[in-house]
N, C-alpha and C positions, 0 to 999 in steps of 0.2 A: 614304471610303477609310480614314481612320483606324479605324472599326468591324471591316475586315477584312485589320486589324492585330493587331486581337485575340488572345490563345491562347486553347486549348480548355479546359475543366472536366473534371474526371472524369465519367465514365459516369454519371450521373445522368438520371434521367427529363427533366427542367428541362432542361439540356445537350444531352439530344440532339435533344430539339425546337428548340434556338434555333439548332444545326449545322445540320437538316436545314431550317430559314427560309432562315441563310445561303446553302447552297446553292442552295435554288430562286434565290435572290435572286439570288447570280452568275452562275448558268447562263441568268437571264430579261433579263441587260445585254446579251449580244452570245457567240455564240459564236468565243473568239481562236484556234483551232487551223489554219482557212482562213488568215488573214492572217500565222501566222507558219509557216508550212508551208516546209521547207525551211532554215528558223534552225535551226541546231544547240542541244543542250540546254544546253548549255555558256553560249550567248551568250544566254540565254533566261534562265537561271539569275542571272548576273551583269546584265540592264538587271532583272528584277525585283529583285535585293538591294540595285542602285539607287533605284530605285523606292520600296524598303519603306524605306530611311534615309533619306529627302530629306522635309521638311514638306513642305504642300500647298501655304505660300506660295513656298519654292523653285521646286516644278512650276511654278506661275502664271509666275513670275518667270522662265521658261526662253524665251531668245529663237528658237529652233529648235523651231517646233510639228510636227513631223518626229517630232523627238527624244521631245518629250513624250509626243506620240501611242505612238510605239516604249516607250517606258517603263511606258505604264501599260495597254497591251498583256500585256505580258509580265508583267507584276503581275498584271493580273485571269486571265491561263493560268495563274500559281503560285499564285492564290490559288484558284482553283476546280478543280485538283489536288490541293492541301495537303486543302481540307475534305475533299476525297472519303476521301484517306488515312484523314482523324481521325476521318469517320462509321463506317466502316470498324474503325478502331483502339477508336471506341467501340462498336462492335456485336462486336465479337470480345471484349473485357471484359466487356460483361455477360452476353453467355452463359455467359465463364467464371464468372463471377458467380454467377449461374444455377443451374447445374451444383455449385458448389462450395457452395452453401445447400441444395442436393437433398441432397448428400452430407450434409451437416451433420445436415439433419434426418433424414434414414434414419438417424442413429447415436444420436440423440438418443431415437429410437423402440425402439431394438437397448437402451438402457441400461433405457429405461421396462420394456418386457418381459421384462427378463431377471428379474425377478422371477416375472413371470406366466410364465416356461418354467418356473423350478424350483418352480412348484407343479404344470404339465403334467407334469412328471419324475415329483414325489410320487405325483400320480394313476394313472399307470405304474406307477409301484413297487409300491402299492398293490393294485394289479391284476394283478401277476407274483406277489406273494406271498400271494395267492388261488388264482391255479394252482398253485402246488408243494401244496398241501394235497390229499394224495388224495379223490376228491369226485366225485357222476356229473356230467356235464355240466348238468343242469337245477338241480343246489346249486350250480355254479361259474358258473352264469349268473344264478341269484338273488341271490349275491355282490355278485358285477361289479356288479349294478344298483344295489345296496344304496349302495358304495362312489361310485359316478356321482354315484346322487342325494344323498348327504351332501355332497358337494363343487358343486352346483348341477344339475346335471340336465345333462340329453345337452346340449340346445339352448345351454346355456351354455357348458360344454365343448368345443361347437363350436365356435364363435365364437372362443371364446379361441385356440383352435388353428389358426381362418383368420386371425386375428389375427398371429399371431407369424409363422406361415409365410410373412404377405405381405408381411413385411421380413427375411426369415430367408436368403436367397440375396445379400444383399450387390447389390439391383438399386434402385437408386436412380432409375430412369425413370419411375416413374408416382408420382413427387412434385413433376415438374417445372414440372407444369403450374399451380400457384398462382403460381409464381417468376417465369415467363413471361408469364401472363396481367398480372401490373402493369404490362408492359411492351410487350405486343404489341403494341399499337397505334403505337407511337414504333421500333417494330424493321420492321414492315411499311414504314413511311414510309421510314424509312431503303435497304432493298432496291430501294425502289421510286424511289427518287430516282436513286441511285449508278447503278444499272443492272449486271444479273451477265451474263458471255458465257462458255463451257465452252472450255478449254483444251487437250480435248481429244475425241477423238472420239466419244464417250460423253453423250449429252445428257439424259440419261436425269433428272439431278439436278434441270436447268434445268426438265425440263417439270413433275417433280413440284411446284417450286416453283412453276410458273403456274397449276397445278393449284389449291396451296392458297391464291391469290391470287384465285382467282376464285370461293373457297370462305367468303373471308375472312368475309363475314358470316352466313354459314350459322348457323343455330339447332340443327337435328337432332344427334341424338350421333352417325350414323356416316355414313359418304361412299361411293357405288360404289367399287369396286375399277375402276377404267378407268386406271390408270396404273402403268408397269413401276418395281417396288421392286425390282428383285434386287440392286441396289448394298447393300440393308440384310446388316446382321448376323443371325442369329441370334436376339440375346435384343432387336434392333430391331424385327424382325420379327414376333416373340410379340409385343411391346409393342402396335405397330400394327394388327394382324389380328385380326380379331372377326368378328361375324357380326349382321344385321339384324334386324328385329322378327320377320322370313319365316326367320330360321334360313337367307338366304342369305351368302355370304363379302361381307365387307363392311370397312371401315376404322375406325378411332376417330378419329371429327375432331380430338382435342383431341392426342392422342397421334400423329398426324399432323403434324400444325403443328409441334409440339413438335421429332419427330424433322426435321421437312427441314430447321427453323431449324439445328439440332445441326449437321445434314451440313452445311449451307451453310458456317458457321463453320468447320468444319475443310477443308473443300474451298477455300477464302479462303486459307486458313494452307499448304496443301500446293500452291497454284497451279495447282489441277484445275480453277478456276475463276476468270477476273479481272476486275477493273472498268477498261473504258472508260475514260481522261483520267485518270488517278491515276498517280499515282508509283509508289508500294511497290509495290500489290496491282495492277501491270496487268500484261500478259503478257509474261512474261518472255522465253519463245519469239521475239518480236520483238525483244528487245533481242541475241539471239547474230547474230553474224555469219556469212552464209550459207557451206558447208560450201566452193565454190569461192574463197574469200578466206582459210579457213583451209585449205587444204590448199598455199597458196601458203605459210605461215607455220611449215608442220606439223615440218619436218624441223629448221629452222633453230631451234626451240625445242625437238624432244625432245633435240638435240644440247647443247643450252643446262643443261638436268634433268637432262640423262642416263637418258634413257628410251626405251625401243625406238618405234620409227615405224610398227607396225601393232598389230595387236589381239593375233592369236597369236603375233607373238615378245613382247609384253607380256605374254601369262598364260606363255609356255613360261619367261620368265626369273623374271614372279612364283614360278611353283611349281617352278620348280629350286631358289632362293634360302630359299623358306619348306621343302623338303623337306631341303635340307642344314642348316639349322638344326636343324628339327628332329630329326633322326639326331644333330645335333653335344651337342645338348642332352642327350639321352638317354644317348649314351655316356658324358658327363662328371656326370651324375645320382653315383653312387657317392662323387667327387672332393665335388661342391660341397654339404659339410659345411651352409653355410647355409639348402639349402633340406629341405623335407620335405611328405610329401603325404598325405592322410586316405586313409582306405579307398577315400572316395566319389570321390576323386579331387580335392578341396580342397586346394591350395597352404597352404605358411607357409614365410615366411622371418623369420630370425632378424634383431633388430634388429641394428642396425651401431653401432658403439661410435664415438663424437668421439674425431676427431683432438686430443690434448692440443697447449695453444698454446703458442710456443715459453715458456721459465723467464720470460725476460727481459724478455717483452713488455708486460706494467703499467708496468714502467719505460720504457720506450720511451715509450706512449702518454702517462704522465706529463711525459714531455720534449718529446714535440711539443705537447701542449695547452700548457704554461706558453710556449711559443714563436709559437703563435697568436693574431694581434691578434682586439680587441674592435672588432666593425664593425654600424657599423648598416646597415638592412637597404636605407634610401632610397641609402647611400653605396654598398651593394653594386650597387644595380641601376644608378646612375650610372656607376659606377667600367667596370663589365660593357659598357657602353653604350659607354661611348670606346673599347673594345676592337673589340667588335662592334656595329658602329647598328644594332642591332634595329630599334629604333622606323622603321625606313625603308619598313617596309611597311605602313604604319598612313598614314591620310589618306582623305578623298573618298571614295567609290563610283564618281566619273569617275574617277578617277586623277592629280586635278587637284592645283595646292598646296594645301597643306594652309588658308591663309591664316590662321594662329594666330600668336600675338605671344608668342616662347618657344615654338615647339610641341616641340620635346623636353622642358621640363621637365613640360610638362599630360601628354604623353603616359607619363614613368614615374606620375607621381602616380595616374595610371588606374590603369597596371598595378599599383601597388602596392595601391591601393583594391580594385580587382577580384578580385588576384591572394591575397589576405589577407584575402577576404571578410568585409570592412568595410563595402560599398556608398558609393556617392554619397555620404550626404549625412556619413555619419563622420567620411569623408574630409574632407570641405571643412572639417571644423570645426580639423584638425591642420593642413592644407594656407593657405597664405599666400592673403589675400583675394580677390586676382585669380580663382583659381580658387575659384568657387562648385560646389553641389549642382548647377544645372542645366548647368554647362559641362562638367562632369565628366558626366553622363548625355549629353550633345549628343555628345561626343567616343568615350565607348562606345558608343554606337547609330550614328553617323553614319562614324566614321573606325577602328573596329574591329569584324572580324569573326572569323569562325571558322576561315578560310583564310588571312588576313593573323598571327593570333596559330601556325596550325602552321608558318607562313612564320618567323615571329621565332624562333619553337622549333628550328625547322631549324639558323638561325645559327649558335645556341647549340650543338646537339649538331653542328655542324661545324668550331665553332674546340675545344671540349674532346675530342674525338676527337685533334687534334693533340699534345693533351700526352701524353707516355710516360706517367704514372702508374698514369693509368683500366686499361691495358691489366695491368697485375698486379691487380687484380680479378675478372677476366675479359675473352672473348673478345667483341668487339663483331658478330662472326659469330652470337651468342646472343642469345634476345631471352626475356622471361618476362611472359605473361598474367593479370593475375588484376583482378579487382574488389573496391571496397568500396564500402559504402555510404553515401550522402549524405545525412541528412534534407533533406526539404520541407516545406512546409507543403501542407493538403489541398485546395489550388484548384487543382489542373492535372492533365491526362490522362495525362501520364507517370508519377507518381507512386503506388505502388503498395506495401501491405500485406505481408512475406512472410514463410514463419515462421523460413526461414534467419536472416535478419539480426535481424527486430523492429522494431519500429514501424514509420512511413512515410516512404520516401523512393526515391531511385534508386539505381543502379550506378555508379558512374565506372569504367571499365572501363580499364585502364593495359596498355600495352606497353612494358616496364623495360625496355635493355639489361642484359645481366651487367659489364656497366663501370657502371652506377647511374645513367644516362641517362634520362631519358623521350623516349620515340621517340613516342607518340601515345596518344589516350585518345579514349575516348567515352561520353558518357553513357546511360545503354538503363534500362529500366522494371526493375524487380526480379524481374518472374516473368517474362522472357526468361532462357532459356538461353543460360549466355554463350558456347559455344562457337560461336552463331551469329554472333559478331561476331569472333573468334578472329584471323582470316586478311585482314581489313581493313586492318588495323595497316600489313602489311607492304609492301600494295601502294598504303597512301596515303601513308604516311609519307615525309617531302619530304628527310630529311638524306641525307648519303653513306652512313650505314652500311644496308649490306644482308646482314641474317641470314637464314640457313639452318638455323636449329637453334629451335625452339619449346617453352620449359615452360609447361606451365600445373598448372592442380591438375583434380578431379572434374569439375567445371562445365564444366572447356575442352575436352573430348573427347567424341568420341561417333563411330559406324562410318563417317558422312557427312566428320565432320572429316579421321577419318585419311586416307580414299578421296581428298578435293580435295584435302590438305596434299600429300598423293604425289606426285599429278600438276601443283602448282605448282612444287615442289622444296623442299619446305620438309620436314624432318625433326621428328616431333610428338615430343615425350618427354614425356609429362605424367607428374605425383606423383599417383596414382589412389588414392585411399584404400577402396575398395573392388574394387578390382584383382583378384580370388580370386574373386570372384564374377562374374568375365566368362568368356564363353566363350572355349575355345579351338577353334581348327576344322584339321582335318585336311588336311593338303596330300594328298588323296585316298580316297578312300571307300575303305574296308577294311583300309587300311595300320594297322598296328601297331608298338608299341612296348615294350622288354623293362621298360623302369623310368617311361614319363612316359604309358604308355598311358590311363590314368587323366583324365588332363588332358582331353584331346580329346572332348566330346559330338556336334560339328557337321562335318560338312566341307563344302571349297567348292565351289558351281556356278562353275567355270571359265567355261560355257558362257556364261553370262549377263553376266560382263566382257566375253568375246568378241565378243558379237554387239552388244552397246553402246557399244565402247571409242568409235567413230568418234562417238555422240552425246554422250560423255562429253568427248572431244578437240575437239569444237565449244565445249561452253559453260568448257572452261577457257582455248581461247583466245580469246576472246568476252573473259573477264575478262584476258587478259594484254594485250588492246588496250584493256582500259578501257570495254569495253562496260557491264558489267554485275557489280554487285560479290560477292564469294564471301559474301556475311551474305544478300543475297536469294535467292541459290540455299539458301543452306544450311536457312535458314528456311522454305524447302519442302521440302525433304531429312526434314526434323527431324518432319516432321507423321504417315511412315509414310502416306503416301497408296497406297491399292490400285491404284488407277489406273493412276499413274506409272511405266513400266519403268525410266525413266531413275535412279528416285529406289531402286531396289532393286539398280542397278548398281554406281551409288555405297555405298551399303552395303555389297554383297558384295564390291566392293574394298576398303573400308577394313575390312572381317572381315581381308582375307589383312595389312595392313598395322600391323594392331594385334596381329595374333598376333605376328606376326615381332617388333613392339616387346616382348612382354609374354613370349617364348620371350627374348630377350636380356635383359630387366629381370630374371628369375626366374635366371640364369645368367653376367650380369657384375654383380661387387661394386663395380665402379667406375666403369659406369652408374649402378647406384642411387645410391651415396655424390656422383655430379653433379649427377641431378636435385634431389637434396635439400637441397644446396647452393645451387642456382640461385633454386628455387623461394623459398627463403628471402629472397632480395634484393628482391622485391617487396614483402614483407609490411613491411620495413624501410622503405621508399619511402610504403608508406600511413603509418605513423607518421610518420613526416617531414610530409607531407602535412598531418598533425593539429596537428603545431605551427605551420607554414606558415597555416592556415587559423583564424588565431587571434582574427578577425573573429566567431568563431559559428560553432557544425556545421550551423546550418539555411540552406541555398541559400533566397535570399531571393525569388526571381524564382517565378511560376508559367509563364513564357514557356520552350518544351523551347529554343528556339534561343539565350535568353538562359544556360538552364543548361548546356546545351553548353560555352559563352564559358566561363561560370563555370570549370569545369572545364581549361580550354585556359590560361584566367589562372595558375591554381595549378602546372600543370607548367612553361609558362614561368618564375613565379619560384621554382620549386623549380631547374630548369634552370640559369638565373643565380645563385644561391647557392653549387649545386654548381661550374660553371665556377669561379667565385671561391675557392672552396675549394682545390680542385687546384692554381689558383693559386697558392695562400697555402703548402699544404702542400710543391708542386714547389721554391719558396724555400727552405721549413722545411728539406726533408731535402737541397737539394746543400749548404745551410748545417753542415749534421748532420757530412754525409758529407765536405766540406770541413774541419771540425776532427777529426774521427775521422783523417785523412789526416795532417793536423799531427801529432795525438797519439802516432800509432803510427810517425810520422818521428822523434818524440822517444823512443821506446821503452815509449810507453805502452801498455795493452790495449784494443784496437778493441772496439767493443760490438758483438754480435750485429742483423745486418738480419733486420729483422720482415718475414714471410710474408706475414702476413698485414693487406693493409690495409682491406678491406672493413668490419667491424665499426668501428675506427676513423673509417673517412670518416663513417659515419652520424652517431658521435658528434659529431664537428666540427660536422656543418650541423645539428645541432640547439645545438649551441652559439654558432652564428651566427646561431638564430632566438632562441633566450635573450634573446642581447645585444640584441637590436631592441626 
């Protein structure tokens, strides 16, 4: 049991032979899906996270063999799910792998050659400045030759020229096959174990793949053509189709293989394809709630969004709403001095000039810092503690007492260990004898998890909500997205190379209120797009506050996002730094415009909202019961699957949804001058985060579920520092504002109230990490 306890390695060769042992291994104990048939996922989820924190001598030791049995049940169902995930998750990275070494080398090729073109140039040249010389044809052909063979002869010439040409179109597929072939053998096993099923009515992918399954040891270079490729592309298609020794149509085995592996992976990614018993990647179709259970729920939640209850008063009110904008836009073109448009019909808006802050306010800040106690960080999270007992949700996986001698004092020292990425054993060494390295590791594995620490988070962002202060920061109806990066070290499947960040590690992905709260975070691999996780936040996150307003930057948006954020009721506003280069689409084909016609390349199929709306209205309310979460739709959304009608609906509505945002971003000065205000208060929050984490930027764990915690630790005691703050400050200024009252009873002059207190707070909690 303890073996498959284990995390996974990165995609390596090694790796995913010893994933796909594991699996035969668990799949050859007992199939558990009969015996707990009818347990909900819920209560499957929580006796496995029992299970995984309890030693084997606990198990033994359990007087109810009921119990035990039920427990380790439901372990080997979560463990032989999870592998399939991470075969899965590793067979989806080395294709990209794969792929992105093809790429590499095709450029590497393009740079080698670029010498050997501009000598094919010269030869050219050479050869055009032969023709301009008046001459018969039989001296301009004695030339030519002349000039050939002093630069190597025809034959050479040739070559050189099938040379260049056969990396010169920017197609990187017939390099794949070296990439692949080190790997073939361990990605076969892998398909073959996990097992794929079509998601949709289209089989056509499945059979080619049993095709080249029963091709696998073939020798010959080409295969009959007996199997429908018309799902290929194009320059797929070139790739694939050749012809036999007989000069009949025929396949290229290697480029074959090659392409169906290609499709598989993104048919995996886009949910046009799922595996059987897995989590992530199984069909999601099964997880929405059948259309009679939502049409019970339908009215009672568009009333909720404020959105129309059928399809066509939904597109009639989308394209009345986007067409009066756009009219509104156009007329007021002349007025809005900040914006301007190229020929081509390319936007620029002027930048926006900072609000100067008020004269007075250095002096301000200077009177409240010299007024702020020095606190250490262990008295913060105690002092936080009597206020709100966090720690109440921490104990057992039964839910048992905790049976610990002091278990509030081992449980902050965790958190502060954890939370301050020190680890275990740092900690023991600052921490009083009783608590050792191994109690400290029994107490985070065994009585903290990843639901009990957003449990404690909750408390926290529900007693600091109560202070007036936070809310002169902003509105807690706000919420802002963004990620930074974590190092790792390189033993784990999560962890991942990208040229965004640099070096190796992951995302911690943050959802800030605009009051400086942490409402929820997640950790996700570095080449995920984070807008697929964008929309989780809001429907996992446990505290009272519930936002309807969404910043993010570039990463958090995308036509899928805006399309779900609509129809959850969430309002997207992201800071898009390349925002001029998206399309605008026309609230109707042919309309025009006297000043912003320019803008407009696309318009929208109404039609195809319409005829979708009701499969679109399944799977949001699907997630508004908790079926099924908005990151594994979106992350088929995100793939561009041809397949999927569902997945071009959602696009085509978050076209009409993004225009509407980006026809108002281009046309209110005081939209922009918010988002770019808001956006700002995350980026503050990661720095904070950096002092906070002053254990090491490298997450020490290669376990994803221990770096998860990791991450849950640090907003926790960023969380507690900040509540203490607000504290300390809410004193500071009735204290302020109390002798301000005296002074100006005696005829003294009131000082001016600061605006602005956001910049400040930051300072303070980093002054609060100083002191520690």
């Amino acid at each position: 049991m303890a073996r498959f306890k284990e995390s996974p390695g990165p995609a390596t060769l090694q790796h995913m032979r010893e994933w796909t042992e594991r699996l035969a291994e668990l799949d050859a104990i007992i199939d558990s899906k009969p015996f707990l048939k009818g347990v909900a996922h819920t209560k499957i989820r929580q006796f496995a996270a029992e299970a995984d924190q309890t030693q084997i001598g606990d198990l033994r030791d359990l007087t109810q063999p009921g119990k035990r049995d039920t427990l380790l049940l439901c372990f080997l169902f979560q463990a032989q799910a999870g592998t399939r995930d991470e075969l899965v998750e590793m067979f989806l990275r080395r294709m990209r792998k794969n792929r992105h070494a093809a790429r590499e080398r095709l450029r590497a090729l393009q740079e080698r050659h670029q010498s050997l073109e501009e000598s094919l140039i010269g030869v050219l040249g050479q050869v055009l400045s032969q023709a301009k010389d008046e001459c018969s044809d039989h001296d301009l052909g004695r030339r030519v030759r002349q000039v050939l063979d002093a630069e190597g002869g025809v034959d050479l010439l040739g070559a050189q020229v099938e040379s260049v040409s056969a990396y010169h179109h920017d197609n990187h597929l017939p390099l794949l096959w070296p990439f692949h072939a080190d790997h073939r053998s361990a990605l076969f096993r892998v398909l073959e174990l996990i097992g794929l099923a079509s998601a949709t009515q289209d089989s056509a992918l499945i059979e080619a793949w049993r095709y080249v399954l029963q091709h696998r040891r073939a020798r010959q270079a080409t295969l009959p053509r007996d199997i429908d490729l018309g799902f290929l592309s194009l320059r797929w298609s070139a790739f694939v189709e050749t012809t036999d020794a007989h000069g009949s149509p025929a396949l290229d085995r290697r480029a074959l293989e090659v392409c169906i592996f290609t499709h598989i992976a993104e048919a995996l990614q886009a949910g046009d394809l799922f595996v059987p018993g897995s989590f992530s990647y199984a069909d999601y179709r099964a997880q929405r709630l059948p259309w009679t259970e939502c049409a019970e729920r339908l009215h009672a939640y568009c009333e909720a969004v404020e959105i129309p209850v059928s399809g066509p008063a939904l597109v009639a009110e989308l394209r009345q709403q986007l067409s009066a904008l756009a009219d509104s836009v156009d007329q007021g073109f002349p007025a809005n001095s900040a914006l301007s448009l190229d020929a081509d019909g390319t936007p620029h808006l002027k930048l926006q000039r900072a609000t100067p802050p008020p004269e007075d306010l250095k002096a301000f800040q200077e009177a409240v810092r010299a007024r702020m106690p020095e606190r250490h960080l262990l008295d913060v999270l105690r002092h936080v503690h009597h206020w709100v007992p966090y720690t109440r949700h921490f104990g057992p996986p039964s839910g048992s007492d905790p049976k610990l001698s002091d278990a509030v004092r081992r449980y902050l020292f965790t958190v502060f260990g954890f939370g301050c990425n020190l680890g275990a054993s740092e900690t023991a060494r600052h921490a009083p004898e009783s608590l050792s390295r191994q109690s400290l590791h029994r107490i985070n594995a065994q009585h903290v998890d990843a639901n009990k620490l957003e449990a404690a988070a909750a408390d926290i962002v529900n007693q600091y909500r109560r202070f007036e202060l936070p809310s002169c920061w902003g509105s807690d109806k706000v919420v802002i997205a963004d990620g930074t990066q974590m190092e790792l070290r390189e033993n784990n499947l999560l962890g991942e190379r990208h040229i965004r960040y640099g070096g190796f590690g992951g995302i911690a992905y943050h959802h800030i209120s605009a009051t400086y709260i942490a409402l929820f975070s997640k950790f996700i691999a570095c080449g995920v797009w984070e807008a697929v996780y964008i929309l989780d936040a809001l429907l996992e996150q446990r505290s009272e506050i519930e936002p309807d307003v969404l910043h993010a930057d570039t990463q958090g948006q995308s036509e899928p996002v805006f399309g779900l954020a609509f129809l959850i009721g969430i309002k997207l506003f992201p800071r898009m730094r390349n925002w001029s280069d998206v399309i605008f689409y026309r609230p109707e084909k042919g309309r025009t415009y006297q000043h912003i016609d320019a803008l407009f390349t696309q318009s929208i199929d109404w039609t195809l909202i319409e005829t979708h709306w009701q499969d679109m209205m399944q799977v949001v309310l699907s997630i508004q019961a908790g079926k099924i979460l908005p990151s594994t739709l979106l992350r088929k959304l995100g793939s561009h699957s041809r397949q999927n009608t569902l997945n071009r609906a959602f696009r085509e509505l978050g076209r009409v949804v993004r225009t509407h945002f980006l026809l108002r971003y281009i046309s209110e000065a005081d939209l922009r001058r918010s988002i770019r205000a808001e956006t700002t208060k995350v980026e503050s929050y990661n720095d904070f985060l950096d002092w906070i984490g002053f254990g090491g930027p490298v997450l020490k764990s290669g376990d994803p579920i221990e770096q998860t915690k990791q991450v849950k630790y640090m907003d926790l005691v960023a969380n507690i520092i900040m509540l203490h703050n607000v504290h300390d400050l809410t004193e500071i200024l009735a204290d302020m504002e109390a002798r301000r009252i005296r002074s100006n009873a005696h005829g003294g002059a009131p000082p001016r109230t600061m605006k602005r207190g956001g910049s400040l707070h930051g300072r303070q909690e980093r002054q609060h990490i100083a002191s520690c």
